[in-house]
PDB file of N, H, CA, C and O in Angstrom:
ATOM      1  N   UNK A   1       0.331   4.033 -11.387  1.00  0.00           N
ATOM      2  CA  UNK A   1       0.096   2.803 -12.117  1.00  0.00           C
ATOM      3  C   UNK A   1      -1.155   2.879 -12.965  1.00  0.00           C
ATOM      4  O   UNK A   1      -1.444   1.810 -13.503  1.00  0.00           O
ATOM      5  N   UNK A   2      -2.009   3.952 -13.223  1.00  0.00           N
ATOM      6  H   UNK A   2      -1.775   4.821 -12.786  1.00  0.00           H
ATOM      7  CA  UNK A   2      -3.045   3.893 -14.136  1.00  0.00           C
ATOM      8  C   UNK A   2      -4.467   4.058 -13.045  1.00  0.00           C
ATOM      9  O   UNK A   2      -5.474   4.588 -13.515  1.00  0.00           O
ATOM     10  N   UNK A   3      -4.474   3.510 -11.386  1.00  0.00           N
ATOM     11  H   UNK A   3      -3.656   3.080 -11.004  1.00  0.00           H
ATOM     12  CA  UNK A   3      -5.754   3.109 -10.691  1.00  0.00           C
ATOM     13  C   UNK A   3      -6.433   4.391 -10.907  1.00  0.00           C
ATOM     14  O   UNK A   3      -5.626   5.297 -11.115  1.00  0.00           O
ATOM     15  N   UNK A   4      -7.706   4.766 -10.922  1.00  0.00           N
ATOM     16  H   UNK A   4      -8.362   4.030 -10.753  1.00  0.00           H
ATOM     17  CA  UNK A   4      -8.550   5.874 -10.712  1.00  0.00           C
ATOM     18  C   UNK A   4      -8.643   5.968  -9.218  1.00  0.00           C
ATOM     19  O   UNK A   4      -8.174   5.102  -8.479  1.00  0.00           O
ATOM     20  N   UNK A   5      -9.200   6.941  -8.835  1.00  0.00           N
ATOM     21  H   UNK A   5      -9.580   7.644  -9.435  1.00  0.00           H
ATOM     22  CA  UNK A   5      -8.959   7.602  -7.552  1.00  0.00           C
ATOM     23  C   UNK A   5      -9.871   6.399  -6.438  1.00  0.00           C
ATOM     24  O   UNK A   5      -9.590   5.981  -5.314  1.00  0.00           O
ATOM     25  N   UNK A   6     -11.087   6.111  -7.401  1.00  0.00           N
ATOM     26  H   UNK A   6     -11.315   6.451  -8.314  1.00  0.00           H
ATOM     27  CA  UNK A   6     -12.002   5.472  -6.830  1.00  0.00           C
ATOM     28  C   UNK A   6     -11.816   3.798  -6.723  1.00  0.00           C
ATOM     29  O   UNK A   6     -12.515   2.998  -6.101  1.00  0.00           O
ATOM     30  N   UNK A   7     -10.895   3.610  -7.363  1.00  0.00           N
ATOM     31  H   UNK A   7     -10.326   4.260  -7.868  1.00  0.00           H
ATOM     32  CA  UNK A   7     -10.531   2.272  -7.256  1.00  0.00           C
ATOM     33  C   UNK A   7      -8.823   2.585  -5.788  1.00  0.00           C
ATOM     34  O   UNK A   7      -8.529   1.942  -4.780  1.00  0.00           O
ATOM     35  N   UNK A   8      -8.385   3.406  -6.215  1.00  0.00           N
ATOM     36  H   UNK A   8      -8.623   3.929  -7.033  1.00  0.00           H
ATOM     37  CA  UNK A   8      -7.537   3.277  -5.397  1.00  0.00           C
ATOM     38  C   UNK A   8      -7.747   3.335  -4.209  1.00  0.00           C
ATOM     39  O   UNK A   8      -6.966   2.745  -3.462  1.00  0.00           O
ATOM     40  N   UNK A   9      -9.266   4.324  -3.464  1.00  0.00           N
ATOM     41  H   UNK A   9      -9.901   4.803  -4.071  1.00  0.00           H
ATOM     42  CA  UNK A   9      -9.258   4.334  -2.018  1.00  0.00           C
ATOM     43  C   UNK A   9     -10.239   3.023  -1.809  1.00  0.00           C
ATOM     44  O   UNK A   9     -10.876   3.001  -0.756  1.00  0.00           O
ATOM     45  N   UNK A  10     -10.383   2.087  -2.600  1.00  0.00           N
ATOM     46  H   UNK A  10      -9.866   2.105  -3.456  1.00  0.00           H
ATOM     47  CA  UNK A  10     -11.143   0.969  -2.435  1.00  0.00           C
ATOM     48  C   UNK A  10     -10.165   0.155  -1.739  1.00  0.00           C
ATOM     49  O   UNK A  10     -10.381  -0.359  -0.642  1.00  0.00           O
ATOM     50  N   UNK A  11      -8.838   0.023  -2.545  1.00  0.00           N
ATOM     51  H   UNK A  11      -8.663   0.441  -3.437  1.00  0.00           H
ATOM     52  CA  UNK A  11      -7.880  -0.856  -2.494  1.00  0.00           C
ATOM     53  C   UNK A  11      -7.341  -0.556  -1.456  1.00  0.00           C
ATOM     54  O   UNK A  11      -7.150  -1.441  -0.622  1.00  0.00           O
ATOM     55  N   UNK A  12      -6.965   0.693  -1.221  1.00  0.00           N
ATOM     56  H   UNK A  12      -7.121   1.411  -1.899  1.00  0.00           H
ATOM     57  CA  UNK A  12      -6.437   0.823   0.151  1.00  0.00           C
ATOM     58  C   UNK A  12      -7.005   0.887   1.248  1.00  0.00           C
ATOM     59  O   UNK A  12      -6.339   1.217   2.229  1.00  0.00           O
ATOM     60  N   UNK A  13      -8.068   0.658   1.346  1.00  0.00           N
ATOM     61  H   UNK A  13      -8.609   0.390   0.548  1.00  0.00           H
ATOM     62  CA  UNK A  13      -9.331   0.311   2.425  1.00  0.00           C
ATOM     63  C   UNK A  13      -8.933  -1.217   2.654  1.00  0.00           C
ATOM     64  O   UNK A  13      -8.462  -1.560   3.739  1.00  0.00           O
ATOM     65  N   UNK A  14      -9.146  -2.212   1.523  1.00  0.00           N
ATOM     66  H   UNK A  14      -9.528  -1.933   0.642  1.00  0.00           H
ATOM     67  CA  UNK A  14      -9.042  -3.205   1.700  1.00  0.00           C
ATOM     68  C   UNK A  14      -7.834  -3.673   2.320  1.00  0.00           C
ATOM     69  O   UNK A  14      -7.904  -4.326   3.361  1.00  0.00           O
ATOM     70  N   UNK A  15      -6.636  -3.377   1.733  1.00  0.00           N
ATOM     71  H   UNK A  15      -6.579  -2.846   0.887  1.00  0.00           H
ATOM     72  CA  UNK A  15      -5.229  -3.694   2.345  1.00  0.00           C
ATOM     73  C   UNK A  15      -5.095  -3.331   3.920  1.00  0.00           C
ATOM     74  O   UNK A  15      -4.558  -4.005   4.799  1.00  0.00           O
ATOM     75  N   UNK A  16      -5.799  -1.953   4.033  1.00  0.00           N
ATOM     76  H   UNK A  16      -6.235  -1.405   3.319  1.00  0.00           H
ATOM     77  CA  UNK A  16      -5.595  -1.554   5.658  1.00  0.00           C
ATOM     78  C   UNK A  16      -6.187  -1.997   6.470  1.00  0.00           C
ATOM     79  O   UNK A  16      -6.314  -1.553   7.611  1.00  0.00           O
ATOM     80  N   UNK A  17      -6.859  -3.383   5.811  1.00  0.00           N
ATOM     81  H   UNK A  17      -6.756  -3.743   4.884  1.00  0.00           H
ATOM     82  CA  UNK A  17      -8.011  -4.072   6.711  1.00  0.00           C
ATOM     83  C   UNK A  17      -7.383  -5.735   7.096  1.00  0.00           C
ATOM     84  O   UNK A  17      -7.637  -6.593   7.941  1.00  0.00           O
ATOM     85  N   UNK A  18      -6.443  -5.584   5.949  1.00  0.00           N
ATOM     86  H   UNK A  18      -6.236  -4.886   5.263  1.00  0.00           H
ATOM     87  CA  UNK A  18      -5.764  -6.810   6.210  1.00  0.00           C
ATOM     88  C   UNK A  18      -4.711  -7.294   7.258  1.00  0.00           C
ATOM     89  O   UNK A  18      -3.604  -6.794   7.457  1.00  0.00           O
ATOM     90  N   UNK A  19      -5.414  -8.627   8.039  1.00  0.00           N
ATOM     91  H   UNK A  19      -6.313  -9.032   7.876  1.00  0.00           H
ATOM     92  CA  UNK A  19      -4.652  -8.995   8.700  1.00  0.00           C
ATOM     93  C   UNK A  19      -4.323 -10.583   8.635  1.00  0.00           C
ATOM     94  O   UNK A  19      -5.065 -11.408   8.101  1.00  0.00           O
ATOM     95  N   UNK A  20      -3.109 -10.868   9.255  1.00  0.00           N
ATOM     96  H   UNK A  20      -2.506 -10.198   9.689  1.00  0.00           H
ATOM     97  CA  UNK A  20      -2.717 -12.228   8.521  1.00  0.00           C
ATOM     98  C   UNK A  20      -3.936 -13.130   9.097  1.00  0.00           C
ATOM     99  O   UNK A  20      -4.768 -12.450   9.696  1.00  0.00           O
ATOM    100  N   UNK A  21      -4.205 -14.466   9.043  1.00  0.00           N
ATOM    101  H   UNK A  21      -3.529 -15.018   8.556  1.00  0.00           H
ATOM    102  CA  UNK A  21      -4.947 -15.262  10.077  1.00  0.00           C
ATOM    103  C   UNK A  21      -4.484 -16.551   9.862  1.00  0.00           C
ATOM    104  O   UNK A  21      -5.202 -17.430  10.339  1.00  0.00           O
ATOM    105  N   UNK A  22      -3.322 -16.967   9.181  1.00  0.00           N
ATOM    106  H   UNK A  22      -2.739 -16.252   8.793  1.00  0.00           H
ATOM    107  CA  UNK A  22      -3.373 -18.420   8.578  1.00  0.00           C
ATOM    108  C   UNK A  22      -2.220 -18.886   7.781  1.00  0.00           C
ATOM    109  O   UNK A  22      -1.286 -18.083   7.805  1.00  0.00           O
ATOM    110  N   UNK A  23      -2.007 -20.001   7.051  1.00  0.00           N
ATOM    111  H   UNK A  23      -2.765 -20.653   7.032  1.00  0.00           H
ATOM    112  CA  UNK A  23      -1.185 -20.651   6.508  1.00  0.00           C
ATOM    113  C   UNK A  23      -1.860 -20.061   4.783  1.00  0.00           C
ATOM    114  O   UNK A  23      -1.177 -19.589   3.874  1.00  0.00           O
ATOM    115  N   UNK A  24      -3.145 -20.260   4.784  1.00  0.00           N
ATOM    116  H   UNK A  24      -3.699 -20.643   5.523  1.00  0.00           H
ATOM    117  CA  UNK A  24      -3.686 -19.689   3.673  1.00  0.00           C
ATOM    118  C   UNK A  24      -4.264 -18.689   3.294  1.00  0.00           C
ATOM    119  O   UNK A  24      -4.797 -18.408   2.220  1.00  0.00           O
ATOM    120  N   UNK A  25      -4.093 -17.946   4.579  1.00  0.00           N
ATOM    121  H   UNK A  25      -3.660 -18.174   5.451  1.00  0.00           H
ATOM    122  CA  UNK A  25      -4.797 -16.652   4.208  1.00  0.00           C
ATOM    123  C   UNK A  25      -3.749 -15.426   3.570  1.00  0.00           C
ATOM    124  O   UNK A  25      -2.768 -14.953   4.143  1.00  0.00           O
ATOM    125  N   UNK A  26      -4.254 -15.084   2.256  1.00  0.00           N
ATOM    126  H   UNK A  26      -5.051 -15.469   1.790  1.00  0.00           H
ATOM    127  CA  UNK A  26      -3.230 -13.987   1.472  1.00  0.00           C
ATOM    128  C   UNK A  26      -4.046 -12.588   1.107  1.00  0.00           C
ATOM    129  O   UNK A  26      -5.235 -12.351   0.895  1.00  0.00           O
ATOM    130  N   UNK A  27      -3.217 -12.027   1.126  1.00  0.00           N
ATOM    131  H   UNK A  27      -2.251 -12.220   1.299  1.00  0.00           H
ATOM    132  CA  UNK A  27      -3.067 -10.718   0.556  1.00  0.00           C
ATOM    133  C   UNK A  27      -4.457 -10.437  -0.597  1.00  0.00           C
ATOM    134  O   UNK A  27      -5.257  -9.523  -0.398  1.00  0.00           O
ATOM    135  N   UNK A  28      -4.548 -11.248  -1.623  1.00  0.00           N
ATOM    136  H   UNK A  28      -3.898 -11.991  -1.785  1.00  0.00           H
ATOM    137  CA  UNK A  28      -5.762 -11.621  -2.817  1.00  0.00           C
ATOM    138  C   UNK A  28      -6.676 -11.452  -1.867  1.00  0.00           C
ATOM    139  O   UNK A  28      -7.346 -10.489  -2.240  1.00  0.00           O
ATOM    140  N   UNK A  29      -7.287 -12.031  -0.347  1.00  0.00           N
ATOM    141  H   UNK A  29      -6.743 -12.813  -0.043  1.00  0.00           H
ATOM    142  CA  UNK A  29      -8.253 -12.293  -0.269  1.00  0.00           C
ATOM    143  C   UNK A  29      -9.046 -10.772  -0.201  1.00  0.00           C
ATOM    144  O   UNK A  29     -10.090 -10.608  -0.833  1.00  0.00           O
ATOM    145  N   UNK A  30      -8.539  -9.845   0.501  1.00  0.00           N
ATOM    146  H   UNK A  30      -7.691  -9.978   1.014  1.00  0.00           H
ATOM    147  CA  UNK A  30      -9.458  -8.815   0.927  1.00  0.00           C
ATOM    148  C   UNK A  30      -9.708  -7.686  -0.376  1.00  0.00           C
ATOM    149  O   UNK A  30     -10.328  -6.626  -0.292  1.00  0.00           O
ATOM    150  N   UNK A  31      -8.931  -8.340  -1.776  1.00  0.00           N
ATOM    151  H   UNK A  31      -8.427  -9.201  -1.845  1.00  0.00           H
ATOM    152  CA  UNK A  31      -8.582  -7.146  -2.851  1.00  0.00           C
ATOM    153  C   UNK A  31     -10.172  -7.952  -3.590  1.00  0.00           C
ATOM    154  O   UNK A  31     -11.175  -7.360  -3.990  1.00  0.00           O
ATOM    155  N   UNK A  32      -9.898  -9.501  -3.563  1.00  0.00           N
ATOM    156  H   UNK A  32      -9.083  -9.981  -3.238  1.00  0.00           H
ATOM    157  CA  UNK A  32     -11.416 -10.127  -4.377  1.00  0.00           C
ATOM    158  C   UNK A  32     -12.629  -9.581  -3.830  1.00  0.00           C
ATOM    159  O   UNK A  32     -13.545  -9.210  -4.564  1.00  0.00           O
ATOM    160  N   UNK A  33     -12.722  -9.454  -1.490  1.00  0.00           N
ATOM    161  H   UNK A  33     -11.978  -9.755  -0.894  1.00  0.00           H
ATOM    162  CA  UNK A  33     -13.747  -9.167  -1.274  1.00  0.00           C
ATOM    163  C   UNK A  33     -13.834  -8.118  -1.645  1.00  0.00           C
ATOM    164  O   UNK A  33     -15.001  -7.956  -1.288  1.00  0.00           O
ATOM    165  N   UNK A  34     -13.510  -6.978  -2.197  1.00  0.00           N
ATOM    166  H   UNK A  34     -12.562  -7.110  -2.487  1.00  0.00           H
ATOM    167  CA  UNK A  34     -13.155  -5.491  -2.244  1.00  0.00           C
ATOM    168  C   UNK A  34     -13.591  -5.359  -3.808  1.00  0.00           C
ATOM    169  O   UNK A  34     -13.172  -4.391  -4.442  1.00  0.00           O
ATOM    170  N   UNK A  35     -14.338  -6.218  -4.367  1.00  0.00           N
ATOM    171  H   UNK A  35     -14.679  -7.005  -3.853  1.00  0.00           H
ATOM    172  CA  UNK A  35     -14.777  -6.291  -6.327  1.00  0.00           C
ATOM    173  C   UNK A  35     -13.409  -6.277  -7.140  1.00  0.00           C
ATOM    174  O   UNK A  35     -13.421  -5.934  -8.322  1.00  0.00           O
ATOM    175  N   UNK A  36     -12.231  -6.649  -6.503  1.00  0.00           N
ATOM    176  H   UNK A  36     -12.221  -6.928  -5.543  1.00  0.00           H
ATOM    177  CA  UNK A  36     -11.331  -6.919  -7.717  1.00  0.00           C
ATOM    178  C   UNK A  36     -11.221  -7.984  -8.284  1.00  0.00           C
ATOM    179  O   UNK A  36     -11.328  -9.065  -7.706  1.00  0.00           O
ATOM    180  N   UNK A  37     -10.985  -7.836  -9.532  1.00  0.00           N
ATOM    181  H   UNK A  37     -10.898  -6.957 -10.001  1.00  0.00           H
ATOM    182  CA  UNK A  37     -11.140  -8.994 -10.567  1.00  0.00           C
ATOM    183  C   UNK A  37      -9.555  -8.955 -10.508  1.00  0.00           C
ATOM    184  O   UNK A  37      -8.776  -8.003 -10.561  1.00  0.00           O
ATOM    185  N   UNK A  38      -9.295 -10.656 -10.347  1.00  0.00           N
ATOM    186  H   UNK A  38      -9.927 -11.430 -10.304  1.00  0.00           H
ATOM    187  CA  UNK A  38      -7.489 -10.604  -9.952  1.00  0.00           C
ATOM    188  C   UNK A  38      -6.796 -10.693 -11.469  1.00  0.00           C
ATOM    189  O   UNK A  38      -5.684 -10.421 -11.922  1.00  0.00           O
ATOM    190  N   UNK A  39      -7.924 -11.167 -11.962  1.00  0.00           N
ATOM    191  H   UNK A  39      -8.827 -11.388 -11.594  1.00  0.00           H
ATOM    192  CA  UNK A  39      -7.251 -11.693 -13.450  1.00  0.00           C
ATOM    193  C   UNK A  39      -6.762 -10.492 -14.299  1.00  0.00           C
ATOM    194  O   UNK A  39      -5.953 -10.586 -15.222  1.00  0.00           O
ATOM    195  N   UNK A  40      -7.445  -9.176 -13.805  1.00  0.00           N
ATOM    196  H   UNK A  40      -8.102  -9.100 -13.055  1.00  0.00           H
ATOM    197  CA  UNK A  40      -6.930  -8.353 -14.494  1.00  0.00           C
ATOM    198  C   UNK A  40      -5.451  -8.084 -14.401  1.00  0.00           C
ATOM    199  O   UNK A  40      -4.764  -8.170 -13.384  1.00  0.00           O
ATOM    200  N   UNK A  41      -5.098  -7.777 -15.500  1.00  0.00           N
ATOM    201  H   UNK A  41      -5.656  -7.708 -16.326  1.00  0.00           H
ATOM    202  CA  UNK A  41      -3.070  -7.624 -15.447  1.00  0.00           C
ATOM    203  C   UNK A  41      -3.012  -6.527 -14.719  1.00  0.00           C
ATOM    204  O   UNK A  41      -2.667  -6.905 -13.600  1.00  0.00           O
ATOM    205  N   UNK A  42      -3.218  -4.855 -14.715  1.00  0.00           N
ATOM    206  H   UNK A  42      -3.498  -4.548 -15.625  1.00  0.00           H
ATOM    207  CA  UNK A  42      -3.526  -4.179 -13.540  1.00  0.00           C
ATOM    208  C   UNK A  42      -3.642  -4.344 -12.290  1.00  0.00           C
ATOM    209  O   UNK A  42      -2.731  -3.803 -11.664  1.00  0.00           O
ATOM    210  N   UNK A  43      -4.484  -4.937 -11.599  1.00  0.00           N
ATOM    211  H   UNK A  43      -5.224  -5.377 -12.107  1.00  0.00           H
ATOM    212  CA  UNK A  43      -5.055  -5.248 -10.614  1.00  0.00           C
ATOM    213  C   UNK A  43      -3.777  -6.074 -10.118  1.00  0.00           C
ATOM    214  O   UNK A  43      -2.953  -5.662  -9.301  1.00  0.00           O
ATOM    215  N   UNK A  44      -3.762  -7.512 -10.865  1.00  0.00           N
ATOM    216  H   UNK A  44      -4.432  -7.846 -11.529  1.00  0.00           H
ATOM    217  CA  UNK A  44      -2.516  -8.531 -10.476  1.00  0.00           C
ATOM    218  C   UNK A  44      -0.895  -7.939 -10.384  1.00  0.00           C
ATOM    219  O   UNK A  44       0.013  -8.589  -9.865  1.00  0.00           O
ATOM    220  N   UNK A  45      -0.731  -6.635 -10.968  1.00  0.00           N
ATOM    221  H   UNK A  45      -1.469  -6.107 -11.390  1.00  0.00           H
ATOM    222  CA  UNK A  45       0.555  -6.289 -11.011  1.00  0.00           C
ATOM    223  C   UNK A  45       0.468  -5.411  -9.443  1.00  0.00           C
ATOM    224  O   UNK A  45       1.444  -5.491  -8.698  1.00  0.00           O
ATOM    225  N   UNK A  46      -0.574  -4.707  -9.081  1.00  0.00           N
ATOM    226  H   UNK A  46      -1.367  -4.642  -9.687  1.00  0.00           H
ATOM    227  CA  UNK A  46      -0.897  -3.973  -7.621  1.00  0.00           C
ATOM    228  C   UNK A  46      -0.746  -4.648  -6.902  1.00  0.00           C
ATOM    229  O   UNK A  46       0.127  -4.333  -6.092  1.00  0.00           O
ATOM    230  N   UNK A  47      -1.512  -6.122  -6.666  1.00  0.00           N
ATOM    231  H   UNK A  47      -2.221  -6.377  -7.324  1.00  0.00           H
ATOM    232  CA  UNK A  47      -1.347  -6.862  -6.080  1.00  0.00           C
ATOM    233  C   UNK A  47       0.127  -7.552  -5.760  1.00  0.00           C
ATOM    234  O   UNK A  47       0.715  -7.694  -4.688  1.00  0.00           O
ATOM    235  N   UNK A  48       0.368  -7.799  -6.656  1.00  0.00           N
ATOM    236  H   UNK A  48      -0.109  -7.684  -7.527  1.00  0.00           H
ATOM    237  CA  UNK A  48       1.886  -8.053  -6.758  1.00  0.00           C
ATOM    238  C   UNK A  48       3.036  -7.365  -6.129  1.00  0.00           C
ATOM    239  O   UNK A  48       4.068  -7.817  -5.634  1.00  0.00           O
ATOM    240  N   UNK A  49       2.665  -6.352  -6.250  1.00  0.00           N
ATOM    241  H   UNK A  49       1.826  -5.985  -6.652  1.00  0.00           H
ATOM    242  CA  UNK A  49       3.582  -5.605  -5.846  1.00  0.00           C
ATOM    243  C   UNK A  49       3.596  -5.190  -4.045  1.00  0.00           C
ATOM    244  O   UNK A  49       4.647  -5.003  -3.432  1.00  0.00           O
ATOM    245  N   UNK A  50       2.268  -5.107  -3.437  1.00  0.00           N
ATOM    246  H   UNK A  50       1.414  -5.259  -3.935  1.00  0.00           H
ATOM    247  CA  UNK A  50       1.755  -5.239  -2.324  1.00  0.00           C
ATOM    248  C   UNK A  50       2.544  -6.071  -1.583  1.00  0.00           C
ATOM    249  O   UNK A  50       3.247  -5.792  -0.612  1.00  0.00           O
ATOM    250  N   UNK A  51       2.291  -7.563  -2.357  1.00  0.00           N
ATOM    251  H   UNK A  51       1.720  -7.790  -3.146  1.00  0.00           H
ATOM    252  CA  UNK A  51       3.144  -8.613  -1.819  1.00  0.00           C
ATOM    253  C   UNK A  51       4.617  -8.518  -1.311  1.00  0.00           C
ATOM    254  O   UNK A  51       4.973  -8.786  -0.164  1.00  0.00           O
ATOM    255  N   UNK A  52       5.140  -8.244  -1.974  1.00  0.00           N
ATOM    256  H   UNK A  52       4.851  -8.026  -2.906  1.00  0.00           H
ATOM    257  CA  UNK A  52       6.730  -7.845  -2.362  1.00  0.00           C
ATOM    258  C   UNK A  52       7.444  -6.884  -1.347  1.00  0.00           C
ATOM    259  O   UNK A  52       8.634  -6.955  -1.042  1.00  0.00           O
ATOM    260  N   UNK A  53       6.304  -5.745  -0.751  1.00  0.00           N
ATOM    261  H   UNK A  53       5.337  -5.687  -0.999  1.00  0.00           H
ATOM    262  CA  UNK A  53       6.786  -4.894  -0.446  1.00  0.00           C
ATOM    263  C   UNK A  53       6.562  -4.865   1.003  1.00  0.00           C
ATOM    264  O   UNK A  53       6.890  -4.002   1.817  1.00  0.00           O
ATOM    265  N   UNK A  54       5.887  -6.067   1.182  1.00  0.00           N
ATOM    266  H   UNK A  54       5.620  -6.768   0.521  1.00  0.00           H
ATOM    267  CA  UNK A  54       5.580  -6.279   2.943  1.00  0.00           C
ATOM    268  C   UNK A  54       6.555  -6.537   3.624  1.00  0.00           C
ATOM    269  O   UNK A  54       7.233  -7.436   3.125  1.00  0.00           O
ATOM    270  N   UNK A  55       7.145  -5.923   5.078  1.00  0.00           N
ATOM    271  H   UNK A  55       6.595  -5.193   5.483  1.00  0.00           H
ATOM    272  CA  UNK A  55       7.843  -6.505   5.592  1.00  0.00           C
ATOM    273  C   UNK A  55       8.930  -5.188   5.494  1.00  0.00           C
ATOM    274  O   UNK A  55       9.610  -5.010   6.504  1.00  0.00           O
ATOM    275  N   UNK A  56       9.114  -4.372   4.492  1.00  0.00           N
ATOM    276  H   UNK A  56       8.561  -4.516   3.671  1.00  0.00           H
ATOM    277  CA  UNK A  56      10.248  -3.277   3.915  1.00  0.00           C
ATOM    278  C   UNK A  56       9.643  -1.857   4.850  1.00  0.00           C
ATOM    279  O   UNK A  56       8.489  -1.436   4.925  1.00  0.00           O
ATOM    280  N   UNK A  57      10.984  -1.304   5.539  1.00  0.00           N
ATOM    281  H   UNK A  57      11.922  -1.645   5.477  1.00  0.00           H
ATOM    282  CA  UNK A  57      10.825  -0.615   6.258  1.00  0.00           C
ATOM    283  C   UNK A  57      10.708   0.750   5.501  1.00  0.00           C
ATOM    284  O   UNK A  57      11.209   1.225   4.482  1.00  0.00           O
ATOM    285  N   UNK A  58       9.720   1.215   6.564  1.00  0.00           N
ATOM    286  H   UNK A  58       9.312   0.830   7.392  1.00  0.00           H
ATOM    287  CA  UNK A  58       8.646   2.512   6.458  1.00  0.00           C
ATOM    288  C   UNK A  58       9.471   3.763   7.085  1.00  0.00           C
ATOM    289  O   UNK A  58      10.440   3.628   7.832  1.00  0.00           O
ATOM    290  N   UNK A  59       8.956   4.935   6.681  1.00  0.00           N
ATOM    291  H   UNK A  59       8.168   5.045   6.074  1.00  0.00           H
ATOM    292  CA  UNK A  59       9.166   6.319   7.155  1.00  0.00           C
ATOM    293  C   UNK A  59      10.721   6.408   7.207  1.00  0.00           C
ATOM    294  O   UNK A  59      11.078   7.244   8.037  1.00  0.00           O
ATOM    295  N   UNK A  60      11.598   5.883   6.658  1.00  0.00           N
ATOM    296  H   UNK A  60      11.308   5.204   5.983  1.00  0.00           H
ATOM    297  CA  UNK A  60      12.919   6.097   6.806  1.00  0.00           C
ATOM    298  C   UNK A  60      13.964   7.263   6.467  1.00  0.00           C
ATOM    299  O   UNK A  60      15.190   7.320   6.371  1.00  0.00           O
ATOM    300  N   UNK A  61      12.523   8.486   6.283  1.00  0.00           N
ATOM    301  H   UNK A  61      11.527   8.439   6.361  1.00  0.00           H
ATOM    302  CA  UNK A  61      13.045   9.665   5.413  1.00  0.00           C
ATOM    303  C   UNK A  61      14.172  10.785   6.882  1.00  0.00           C
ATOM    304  O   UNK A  61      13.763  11.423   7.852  1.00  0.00           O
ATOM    305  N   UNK A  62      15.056  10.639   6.561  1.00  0.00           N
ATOM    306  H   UNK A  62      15.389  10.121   5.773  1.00  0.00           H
ATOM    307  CA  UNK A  62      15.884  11.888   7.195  1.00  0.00           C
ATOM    308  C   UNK A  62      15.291  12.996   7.597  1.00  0.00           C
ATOM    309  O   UNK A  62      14.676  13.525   6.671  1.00  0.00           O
ATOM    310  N   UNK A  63      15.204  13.727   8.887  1.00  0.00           N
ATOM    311  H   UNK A  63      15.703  13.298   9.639  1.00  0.00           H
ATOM    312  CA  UNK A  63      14.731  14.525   9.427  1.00  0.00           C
ATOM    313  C   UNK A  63      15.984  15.780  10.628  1.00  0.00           C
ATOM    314  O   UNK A  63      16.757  15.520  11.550  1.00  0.00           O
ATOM    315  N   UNK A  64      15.575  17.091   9.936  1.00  0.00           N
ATOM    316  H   UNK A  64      14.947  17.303   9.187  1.00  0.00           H
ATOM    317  CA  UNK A  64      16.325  17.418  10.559  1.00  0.00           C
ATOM    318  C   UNK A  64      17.010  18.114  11.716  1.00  0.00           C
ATOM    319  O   UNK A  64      18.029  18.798  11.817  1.00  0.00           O
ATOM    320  N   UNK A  65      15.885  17.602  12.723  1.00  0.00           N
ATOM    321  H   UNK A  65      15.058  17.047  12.641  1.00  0.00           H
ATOM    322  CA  UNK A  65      16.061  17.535  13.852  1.00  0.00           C
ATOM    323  C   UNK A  65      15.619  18.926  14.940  1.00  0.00           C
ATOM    324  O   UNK A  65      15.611  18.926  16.171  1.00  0.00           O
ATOM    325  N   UNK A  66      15.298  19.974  14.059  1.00  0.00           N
ATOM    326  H   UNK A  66      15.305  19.974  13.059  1.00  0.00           H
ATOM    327  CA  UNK A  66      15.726  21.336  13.916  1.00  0.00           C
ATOM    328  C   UNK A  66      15.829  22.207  13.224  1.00  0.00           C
ATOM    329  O   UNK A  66      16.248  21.806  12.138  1.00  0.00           O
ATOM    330  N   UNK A  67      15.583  23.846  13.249  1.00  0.00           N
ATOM    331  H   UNK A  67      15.243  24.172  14.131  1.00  0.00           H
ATOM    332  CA  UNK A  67      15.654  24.383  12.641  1.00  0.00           C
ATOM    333  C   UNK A  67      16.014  25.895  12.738  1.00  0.00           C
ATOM    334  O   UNK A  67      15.085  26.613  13.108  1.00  0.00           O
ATOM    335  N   UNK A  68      17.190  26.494  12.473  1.00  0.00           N
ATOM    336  H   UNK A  68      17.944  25.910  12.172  1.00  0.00           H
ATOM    337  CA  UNK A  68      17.672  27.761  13.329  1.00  0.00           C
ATOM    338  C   UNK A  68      17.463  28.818  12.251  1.00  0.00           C
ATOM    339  O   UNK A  68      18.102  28.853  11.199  1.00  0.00           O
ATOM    340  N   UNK A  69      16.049  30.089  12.783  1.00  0.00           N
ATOM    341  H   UNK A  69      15.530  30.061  13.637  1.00  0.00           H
ATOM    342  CA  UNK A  69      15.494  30.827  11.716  1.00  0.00           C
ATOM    343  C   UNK A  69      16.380  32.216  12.219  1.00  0.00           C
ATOM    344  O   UNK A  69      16.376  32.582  13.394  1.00  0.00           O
ATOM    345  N   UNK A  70      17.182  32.964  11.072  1.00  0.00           N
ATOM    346  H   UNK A  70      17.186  32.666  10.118  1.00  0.00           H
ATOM    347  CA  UNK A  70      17.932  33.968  11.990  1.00  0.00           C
ATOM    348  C   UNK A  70      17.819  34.982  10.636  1.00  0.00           C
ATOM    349  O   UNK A  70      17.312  34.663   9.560  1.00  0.00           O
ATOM    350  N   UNK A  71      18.419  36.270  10.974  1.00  0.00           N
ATOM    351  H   UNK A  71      18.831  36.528  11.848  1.00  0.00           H
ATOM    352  CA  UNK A  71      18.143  37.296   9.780  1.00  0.00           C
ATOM    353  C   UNK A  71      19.735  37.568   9.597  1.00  0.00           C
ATOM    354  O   UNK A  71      20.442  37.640  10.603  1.00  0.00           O
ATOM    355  N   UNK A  72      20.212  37.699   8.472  1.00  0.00           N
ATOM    356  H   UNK A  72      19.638  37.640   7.655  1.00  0.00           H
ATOM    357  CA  UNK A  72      21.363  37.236   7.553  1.00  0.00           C
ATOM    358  C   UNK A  72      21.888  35.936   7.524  1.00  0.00           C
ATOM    359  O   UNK A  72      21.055  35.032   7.460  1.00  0.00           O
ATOM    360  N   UNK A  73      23.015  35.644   7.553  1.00  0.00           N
ATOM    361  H   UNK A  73      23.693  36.378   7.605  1.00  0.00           H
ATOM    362  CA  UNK A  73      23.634  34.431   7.406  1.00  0.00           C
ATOM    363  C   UNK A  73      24.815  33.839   8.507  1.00  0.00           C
ATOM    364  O   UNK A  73      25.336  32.739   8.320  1.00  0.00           O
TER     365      UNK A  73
END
């Protein structure tokens, strides 16, 4: 999405710090304490997308169980 390296392990510091506590407590809060400016279209589209994607299941990559190393075929 464009973040520099140094903004990105900011952001993901902040998110991995987030936990719910409330009716009003969101996602924005720990990216503002974290020096993001929300207004930026950048920033608000990360954010955005953060949102969106909570809740969507993780690690779902196929694995194969095994692996049989032999000499020819």
């Amino acid at each position: 999405m464009g973040l520099d390296p140094d903004s990105l392990d900011k952001m993901s510091g902040a998110v991995g710090n987030w936990e719910w506590r409330g009716p009003n407590d969101t996602m924005a809060h720990p990216y503002k304490n974290a020096g993001f400016d929300l207004k930026n279209s950048l920033i608000a589209k990360t954010l955005e997308i953060s949102i969106r994607i909570q809740g969507f299941p993780r690690h779902l990559g196929q694995h194969s169980g095994g692996m049989v190393i032999c000499q020819g075929s």
